[in-house]
Backbone bond lengths (Angstrom), bond angles and torsions (degrees), N, CA, C in turn:
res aa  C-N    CA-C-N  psi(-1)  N-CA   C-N-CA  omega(-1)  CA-C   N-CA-C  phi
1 X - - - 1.462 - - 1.534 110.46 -
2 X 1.091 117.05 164.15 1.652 122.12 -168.58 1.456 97.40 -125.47
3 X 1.440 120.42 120.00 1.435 118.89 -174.60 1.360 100.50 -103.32
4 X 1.817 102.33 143.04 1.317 114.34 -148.57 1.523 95.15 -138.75
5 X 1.760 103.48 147.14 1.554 113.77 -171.85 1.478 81.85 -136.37
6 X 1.284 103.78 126.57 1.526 104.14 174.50 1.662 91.82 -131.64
7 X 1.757 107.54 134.42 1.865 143.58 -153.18 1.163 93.79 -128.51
8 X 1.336 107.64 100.02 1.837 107.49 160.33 1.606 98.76 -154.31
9 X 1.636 118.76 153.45 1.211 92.55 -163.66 2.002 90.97 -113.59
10 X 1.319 103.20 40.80 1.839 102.32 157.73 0.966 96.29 -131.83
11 X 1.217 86.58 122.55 1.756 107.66 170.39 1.368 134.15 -49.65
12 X 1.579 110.40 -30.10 1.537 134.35 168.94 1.574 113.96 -52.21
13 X 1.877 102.05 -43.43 1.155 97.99 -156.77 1.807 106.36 -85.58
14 X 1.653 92.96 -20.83 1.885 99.91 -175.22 1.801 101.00 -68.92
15 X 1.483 121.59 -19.18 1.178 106.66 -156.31 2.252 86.98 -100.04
16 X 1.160 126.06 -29.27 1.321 135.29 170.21 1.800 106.83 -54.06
17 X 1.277 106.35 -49.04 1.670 112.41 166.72 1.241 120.58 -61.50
18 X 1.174 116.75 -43.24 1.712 129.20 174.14 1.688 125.86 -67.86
19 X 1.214 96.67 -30.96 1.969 118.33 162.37 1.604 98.09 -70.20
20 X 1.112 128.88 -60.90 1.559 140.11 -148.46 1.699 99.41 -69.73
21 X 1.579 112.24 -37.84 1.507 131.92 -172.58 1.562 82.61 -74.14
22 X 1.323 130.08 -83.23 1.391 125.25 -152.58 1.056 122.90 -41.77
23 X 1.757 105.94 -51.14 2.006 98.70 -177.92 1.175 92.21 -105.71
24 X 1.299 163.56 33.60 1.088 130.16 144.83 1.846 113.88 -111.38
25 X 1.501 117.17 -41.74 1.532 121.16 170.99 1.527 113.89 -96.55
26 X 1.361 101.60 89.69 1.662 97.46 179.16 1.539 128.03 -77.03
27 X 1.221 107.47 15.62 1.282 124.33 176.58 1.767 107.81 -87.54
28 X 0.733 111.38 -36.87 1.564 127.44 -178.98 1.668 114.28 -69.97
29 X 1.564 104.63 119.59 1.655 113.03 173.16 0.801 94.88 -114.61
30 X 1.898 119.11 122.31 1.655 106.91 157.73 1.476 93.65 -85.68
31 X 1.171 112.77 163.89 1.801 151.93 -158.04 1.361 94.76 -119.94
32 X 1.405 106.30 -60.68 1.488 114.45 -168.46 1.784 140.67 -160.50
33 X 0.641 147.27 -127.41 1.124 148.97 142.20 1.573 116.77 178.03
34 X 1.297 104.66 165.94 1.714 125.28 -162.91 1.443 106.84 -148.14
35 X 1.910 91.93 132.72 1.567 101.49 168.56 1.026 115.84 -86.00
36 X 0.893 142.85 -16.09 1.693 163.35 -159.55 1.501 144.66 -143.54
37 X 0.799 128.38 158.23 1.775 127.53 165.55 1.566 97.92 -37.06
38 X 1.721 83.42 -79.44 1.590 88.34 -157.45 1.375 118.13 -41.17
39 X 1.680 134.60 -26.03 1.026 139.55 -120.04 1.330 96.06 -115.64
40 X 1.615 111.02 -39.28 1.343 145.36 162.67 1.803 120.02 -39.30
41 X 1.379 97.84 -70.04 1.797 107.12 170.71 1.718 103.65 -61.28
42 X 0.724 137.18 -73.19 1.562 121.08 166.80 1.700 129.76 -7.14
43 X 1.463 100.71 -67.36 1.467 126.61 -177.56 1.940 98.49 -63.35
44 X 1.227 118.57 -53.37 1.462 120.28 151.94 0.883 151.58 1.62
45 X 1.983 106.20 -80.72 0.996 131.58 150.66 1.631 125.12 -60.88
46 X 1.323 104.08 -41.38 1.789 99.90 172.50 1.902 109.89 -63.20
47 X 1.042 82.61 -73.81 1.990 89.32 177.09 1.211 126.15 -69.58
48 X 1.330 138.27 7.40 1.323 141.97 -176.97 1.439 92.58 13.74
49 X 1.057 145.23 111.43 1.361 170.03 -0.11 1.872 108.45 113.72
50 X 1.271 126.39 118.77 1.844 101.46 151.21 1.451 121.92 -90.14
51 X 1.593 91.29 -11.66 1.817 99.29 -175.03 1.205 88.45 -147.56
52 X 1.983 85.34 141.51 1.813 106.41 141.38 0.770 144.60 -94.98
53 X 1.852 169.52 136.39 0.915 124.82 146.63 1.608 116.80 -95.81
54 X 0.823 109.85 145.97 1.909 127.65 -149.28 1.805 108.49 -117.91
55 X 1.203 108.49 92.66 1.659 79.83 147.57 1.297 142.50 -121.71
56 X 1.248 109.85 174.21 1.415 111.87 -136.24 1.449 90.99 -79.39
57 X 1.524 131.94 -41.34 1.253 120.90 -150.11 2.142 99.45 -106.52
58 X 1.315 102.48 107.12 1.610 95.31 165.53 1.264 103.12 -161.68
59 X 1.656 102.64 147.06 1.172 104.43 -169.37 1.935 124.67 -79.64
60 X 1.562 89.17 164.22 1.591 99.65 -170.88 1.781 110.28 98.92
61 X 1.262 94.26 -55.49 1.724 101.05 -159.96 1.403 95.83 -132.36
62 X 1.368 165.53 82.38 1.208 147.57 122.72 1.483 130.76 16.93
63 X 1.536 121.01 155.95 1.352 102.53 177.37 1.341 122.28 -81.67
64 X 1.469 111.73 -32.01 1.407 106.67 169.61 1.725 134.35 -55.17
65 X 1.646 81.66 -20.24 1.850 98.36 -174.14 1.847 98.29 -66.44
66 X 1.467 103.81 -40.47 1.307 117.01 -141.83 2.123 77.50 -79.33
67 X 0.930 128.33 -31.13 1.430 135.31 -169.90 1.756 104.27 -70.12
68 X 1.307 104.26 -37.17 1.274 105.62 -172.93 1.462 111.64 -72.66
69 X 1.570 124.98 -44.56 1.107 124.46 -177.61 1.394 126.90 -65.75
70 X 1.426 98.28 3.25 1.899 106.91 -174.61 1.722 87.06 -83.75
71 X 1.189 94.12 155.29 1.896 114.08 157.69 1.099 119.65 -103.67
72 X 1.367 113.42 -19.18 1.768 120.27 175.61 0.982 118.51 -123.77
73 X 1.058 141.57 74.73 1.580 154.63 166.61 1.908 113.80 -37.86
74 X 0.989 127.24 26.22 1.169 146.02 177.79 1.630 130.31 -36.68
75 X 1.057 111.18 -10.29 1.900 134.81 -161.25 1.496 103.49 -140.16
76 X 1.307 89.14 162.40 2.011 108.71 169.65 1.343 90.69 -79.64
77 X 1.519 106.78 166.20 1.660 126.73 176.42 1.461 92.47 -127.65
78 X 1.141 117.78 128.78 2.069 122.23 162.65 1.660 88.14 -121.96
79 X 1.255 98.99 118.37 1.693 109.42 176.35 1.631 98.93 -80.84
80 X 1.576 108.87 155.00 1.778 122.42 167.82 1.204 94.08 -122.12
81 X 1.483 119.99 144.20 1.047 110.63 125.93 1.888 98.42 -171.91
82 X 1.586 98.63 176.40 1.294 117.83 -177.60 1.652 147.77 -56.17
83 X 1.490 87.97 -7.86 1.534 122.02 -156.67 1.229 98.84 -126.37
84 X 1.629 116.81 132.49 1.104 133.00 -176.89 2.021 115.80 -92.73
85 X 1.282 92.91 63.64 1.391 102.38 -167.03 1.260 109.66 -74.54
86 X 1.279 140.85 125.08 1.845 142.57 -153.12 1.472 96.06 -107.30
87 X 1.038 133.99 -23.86 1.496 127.73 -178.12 1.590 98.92 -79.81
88 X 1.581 127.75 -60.75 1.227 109.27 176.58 1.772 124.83 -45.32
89 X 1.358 106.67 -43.17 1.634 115.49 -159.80 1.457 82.03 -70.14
90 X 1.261 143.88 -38.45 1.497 116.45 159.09 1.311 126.95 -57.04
91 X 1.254 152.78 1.77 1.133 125.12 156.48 1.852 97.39 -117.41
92 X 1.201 96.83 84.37 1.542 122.24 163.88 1.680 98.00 -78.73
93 X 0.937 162.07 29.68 1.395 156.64 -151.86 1.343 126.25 -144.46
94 X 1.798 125.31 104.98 1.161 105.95 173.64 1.754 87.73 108.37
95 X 1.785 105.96 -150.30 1.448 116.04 -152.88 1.842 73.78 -84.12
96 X 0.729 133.74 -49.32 1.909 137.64 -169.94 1.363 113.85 -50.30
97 X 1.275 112.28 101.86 1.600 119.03 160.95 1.220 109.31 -136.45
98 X 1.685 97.93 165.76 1.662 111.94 -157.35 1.781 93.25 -133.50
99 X 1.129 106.99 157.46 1.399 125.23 177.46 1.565 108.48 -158.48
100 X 1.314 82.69 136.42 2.036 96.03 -179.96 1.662 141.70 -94.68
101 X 1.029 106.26 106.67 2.221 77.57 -168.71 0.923 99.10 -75.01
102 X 1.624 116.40 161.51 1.679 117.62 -21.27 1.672 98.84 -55.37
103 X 1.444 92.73 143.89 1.749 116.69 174.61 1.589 106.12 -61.75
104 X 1.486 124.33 127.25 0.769 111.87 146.27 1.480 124.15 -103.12
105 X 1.865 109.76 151.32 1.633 90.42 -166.80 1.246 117.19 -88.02
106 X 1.509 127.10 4.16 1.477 111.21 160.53 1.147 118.24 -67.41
107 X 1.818 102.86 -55.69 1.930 77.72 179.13 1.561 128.42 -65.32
108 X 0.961 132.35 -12.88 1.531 144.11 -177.47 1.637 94.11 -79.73
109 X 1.126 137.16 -55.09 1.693 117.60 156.38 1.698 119.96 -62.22
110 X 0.957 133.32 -13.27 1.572 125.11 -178.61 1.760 86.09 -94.87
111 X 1.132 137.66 -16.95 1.166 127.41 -158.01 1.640 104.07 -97.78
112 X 1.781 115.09 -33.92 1.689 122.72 174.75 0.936 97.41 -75.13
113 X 1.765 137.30 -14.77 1.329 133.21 -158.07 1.834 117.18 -89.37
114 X 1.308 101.76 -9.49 1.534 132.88 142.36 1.146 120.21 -41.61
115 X 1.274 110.95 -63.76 1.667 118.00 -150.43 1.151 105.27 -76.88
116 X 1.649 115.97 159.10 1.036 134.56 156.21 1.623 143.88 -159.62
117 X 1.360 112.19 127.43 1.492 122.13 -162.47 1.547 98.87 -45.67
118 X 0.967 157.80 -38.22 1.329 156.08 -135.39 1.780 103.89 -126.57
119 X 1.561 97.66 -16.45 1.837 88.64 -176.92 1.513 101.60 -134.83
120 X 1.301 129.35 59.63 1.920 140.54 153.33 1.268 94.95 -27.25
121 X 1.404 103.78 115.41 1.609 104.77 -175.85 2.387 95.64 -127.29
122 X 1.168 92.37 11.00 1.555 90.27 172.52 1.627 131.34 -81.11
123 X 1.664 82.18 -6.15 1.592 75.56 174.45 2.038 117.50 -106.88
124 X 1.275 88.96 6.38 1.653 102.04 168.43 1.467 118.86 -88.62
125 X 1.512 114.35 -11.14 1.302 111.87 -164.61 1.602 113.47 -101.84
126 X 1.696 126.75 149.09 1.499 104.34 -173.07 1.174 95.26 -121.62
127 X 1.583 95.18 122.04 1.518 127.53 -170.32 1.366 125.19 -59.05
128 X 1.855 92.42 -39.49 1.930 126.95 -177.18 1.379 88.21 -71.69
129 X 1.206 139.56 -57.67 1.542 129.51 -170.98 1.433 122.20 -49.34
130 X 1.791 113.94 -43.65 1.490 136.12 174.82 1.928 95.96 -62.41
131 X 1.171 111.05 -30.97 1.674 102.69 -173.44 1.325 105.83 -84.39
132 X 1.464 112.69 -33.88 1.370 104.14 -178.29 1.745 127.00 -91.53
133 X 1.240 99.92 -1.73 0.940 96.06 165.27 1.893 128.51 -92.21
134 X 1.633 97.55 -12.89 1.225 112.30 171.61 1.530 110.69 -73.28
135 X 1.561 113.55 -39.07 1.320 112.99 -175.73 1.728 129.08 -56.26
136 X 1.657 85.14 -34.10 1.831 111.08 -169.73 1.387 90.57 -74.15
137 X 1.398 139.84 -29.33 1.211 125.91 -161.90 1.415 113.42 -114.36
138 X 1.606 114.23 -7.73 1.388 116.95 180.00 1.762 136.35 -36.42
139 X 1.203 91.51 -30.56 1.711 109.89 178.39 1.542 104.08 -89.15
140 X 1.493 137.41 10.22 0.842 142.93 -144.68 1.954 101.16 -130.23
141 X 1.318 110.96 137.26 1.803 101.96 -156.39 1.921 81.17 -102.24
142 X 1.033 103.80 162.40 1.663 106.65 -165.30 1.699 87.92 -79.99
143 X 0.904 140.08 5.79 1.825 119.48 153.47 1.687 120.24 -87.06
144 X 1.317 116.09 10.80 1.220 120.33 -176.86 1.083 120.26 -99.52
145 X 1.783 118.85 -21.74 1.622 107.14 -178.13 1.437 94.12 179.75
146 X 1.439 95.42 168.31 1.954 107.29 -153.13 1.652 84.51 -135.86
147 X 1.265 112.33 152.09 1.284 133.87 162.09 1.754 102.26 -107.05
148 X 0.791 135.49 97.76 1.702 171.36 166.05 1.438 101.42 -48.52
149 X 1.831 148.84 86.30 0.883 134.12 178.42 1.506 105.07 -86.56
150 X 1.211 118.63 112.71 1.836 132.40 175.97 1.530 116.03 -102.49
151 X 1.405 107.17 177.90 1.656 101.59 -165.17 1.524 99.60 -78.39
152 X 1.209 137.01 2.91 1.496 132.11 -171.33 1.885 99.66 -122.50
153 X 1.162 124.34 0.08 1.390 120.43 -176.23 1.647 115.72 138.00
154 X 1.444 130.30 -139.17 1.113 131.93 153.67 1.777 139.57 -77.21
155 X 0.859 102.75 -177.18 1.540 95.56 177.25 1.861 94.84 -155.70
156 X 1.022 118.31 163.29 1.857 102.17 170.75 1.376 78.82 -159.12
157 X 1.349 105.97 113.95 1.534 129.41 138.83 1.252 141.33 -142.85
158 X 1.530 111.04 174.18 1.428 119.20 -141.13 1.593 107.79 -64.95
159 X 0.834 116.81 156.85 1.923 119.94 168.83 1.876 107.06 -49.39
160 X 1.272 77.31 -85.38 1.787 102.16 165.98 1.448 126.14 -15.93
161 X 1.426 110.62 -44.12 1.153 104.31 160.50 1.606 123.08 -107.01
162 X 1.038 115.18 22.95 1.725 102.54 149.24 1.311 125.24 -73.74
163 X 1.229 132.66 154.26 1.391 124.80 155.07 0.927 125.09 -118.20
164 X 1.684 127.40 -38.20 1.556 109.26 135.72 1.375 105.73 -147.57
165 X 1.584 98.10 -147.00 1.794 104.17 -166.03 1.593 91.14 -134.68
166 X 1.574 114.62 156.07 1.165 110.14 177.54 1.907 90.71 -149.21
167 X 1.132 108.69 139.97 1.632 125.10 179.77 1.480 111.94 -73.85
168 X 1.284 123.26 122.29 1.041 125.29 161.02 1.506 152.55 -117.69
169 X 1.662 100.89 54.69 1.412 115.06 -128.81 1.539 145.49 85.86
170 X 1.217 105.16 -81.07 1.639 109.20 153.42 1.215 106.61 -146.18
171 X 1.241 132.56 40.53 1.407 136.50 -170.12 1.434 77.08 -140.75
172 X 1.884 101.76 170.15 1.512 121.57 174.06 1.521 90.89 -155.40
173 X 1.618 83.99 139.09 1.629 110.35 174.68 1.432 110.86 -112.28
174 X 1.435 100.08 117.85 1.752 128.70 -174.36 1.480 104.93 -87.64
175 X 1.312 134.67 106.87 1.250 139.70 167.31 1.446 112.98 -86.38
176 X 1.766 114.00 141.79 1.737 85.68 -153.81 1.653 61.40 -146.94
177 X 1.872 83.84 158.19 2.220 100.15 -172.95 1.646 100.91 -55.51
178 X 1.128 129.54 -25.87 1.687 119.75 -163.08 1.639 97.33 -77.78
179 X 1.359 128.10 3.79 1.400 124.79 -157.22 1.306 127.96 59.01
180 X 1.610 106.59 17.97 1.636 97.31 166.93 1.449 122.87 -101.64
181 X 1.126 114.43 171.89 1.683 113.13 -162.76 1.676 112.11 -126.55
182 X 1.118 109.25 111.68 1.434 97.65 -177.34 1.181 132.89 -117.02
183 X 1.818 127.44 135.35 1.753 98.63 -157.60 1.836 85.56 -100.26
184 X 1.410 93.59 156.41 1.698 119.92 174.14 1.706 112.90 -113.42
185 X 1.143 120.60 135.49 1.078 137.96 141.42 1.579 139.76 -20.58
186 X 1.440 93.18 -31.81 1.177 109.67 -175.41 1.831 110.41 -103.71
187 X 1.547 89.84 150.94 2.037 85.69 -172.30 1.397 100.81 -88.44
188 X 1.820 117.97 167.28 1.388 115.94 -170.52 1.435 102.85 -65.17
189 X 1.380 141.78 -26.90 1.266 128.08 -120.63 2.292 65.14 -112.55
190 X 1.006 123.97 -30.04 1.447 95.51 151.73 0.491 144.50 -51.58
191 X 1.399 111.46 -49.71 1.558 115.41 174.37 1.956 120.75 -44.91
192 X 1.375 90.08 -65.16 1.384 99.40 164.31 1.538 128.97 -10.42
193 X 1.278 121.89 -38.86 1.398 142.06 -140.00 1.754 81.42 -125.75
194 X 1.399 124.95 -52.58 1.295 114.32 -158.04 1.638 112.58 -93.28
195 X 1.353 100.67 -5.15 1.560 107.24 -164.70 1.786 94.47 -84.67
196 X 1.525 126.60 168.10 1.705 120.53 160.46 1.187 98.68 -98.71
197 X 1.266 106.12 123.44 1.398 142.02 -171.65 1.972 104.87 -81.71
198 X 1.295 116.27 23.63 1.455 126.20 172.74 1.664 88.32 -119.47
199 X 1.169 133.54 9.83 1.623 136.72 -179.50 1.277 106.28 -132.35
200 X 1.500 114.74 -50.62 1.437 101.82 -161.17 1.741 95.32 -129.72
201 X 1.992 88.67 154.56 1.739 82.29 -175.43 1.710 93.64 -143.30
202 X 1.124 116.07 142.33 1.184 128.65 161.20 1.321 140.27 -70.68
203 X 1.324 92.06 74.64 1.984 98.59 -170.55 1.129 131.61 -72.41
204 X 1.577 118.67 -8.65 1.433 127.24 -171.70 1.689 107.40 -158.78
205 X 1.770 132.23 147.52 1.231 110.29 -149.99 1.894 88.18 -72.88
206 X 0.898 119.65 -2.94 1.618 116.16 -162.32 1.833 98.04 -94.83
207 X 1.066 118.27 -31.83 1.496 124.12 -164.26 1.700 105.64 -107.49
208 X 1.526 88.92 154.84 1.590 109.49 159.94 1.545 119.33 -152.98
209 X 1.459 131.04 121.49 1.331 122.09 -162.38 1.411 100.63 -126.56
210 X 1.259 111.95 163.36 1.007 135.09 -162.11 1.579 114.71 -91.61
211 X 1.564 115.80 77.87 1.799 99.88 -148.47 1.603 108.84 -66.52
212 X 1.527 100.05 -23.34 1.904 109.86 -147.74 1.552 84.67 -74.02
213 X 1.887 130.19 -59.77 1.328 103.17 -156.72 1.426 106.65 -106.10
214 X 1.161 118.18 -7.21 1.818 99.68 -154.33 1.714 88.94 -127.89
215 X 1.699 134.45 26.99 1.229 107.73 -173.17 1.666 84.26 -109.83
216 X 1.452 97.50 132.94 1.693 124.57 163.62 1.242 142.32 -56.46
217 X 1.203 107.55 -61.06 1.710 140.60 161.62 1.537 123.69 -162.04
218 X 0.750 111.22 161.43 1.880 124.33 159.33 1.616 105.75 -128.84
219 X 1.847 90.34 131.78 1.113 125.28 -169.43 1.488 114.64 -120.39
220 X 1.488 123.21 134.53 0.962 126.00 -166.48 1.015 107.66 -119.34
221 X 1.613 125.90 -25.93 1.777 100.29 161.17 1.508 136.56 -108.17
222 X 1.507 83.17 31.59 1.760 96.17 146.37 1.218 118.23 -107.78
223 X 1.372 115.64 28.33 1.754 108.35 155.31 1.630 98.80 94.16
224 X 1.037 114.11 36.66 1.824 143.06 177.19 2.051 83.99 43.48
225 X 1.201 85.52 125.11 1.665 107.73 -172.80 1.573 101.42 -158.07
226 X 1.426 99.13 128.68 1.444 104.15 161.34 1.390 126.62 -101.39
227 X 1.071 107.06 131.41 1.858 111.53 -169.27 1.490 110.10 -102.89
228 X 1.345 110.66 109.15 1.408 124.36 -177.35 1.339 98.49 -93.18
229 X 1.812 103.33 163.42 1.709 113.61 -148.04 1.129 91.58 -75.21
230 X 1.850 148.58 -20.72 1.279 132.27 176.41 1.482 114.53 -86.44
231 X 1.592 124.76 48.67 1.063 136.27 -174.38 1.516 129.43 27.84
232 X 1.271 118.04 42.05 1.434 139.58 177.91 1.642 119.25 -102.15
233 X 1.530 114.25 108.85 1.530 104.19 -178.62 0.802 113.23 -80.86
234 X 1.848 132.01 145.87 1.738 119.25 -167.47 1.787 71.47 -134.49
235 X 1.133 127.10 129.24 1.515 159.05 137.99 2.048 114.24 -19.94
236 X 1.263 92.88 95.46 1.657 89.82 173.79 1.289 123.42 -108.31
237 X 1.587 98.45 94.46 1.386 108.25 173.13 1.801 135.48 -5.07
238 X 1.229 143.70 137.09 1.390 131.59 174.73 1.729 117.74 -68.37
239 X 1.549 106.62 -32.58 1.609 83.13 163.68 1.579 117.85 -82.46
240 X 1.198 127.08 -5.66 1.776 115.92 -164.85 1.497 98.79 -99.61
241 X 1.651 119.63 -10.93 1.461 114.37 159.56 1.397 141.67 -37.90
242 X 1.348 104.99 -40.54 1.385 113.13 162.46 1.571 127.93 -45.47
243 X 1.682 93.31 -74.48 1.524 112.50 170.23 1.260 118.69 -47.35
244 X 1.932 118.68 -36.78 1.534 108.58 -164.93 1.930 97.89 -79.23
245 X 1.480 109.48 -19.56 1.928 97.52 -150.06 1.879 73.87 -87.61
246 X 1.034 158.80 -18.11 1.503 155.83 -135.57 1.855 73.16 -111.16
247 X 1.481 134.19 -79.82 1.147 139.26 -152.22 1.962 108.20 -54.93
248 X 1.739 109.90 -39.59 1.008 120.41 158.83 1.476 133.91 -49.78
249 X 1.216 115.25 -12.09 1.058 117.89 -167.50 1.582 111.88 -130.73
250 X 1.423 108.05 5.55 1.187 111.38 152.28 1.502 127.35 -89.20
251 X 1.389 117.45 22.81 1.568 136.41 -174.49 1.155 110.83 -94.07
């Protein structure tokens, strides 16, 4: 079993999380729960914990604040919170996961489906980096910019300049207007899920393009190809034809 402290400071929402854990993730013991920071490091220290669930936004003390003051980072972290923040839900990767209210329970099972009693991965992860990168982008509407998890750390760039994505196994290659190329960490069929899908569309299982700024034309007797403005044909599958010429034509 995975003993669980779930930190939120409405009470509604710790006891809605705690229903959702019982019948649906039976792997999950809550231990306890906390309205607060303060209330939190206590509960901590008594139960040493393998998981939290954390959210990010409460007053007085934050969750990241409340992360910093530990010395032993000992457990997974699954962040909550209310706000559809696009820079975090990119770094889905590793000991870092995100969940949204209202909970949905797939991701809240793909997200315990991480964890593990034997591998506490919270004290490897830097928490101050996840804040600051939320902070730099806060004024920022989640179609404006991506936090990019790569083999050396992050990357954060603009929407606008992608043009598309191409799969590379379990990596994805980000083609961006300056002509640079960047590989990610993350697989396309994430992307898929993390990208806004009023920008980007998945035309082929290997591709993702950028319809809103950089798509050129679509061509049909090159074997239905879309031609993005840096003159690159990316291949549109026969089932995503439908969806892409219907999505095209809402422009």
């Amino acid at each position: 079993m995975i003993n669980t402290i779930i930190i939120d400071d409405e009470e509604n929402a710790r006891s809605n999380l705690k229903l959702i854990l019982e019948e649906y993730c039976p792997t999950i013991n809550v231990v306890a729960e906390a309205g607060s920071a303060d209330e939190a490091r206590a509960l901590i220290n008594e139960h040493q914990p393998n998981l939290l669930f954390l959210d990010i936004n409460m007053p007085n003390e934050d969750g990241f604040e409340l992360l910093e003051s530990l010395e032993n980072k000992n457990f997974s972290v699954i962040f909550i919170t209310a706000h559809n923040q696009f820079a975090l839900k990119a770094l889905k990767a590793g000991a870092i996961d995100y969940i949204e209210k209202p909970i949905d329970i797939e991701d809240l099972q793909a997200a315990i489906s991480k964890v593990s009693v034997d591998d506490a991965k919270g004290g490897n992860v830097d928490y101050n980096m996840i804040r600051n990168i939320l902070n730099e982008h806060k004024n920022e509407s989640k179609s404006d910019i991506i936090a990019v998890p790569t083999l050396s750390g992050y990357e954060i760039i603009k929407i606008e300049d992608i043009i598309h994505l191409e799969a590379d196994e379990s990596y994805t290659k980000i083609f961006l207007t300056n002509g640079k190329k960047t590989t990610s960490s993350m697989t396309i069929a994430k992307y898929e899920k993390v990208l806004n899908e009023d920008i980007f569309f998945r035309v082929h299982k290997s591709h993702i393009i950028n319809t809103r700024h950089h798509l050129k034309e679509f061509n049909r007797h090159e074997g239905n190809v879309a031609i993005m403005d840096n003159g690159e044909a990316i291949p549109v599958a026969r089932r995503k034809l439908s969806g892409f010429i219907s999505k095209i034509k809402t422009f």
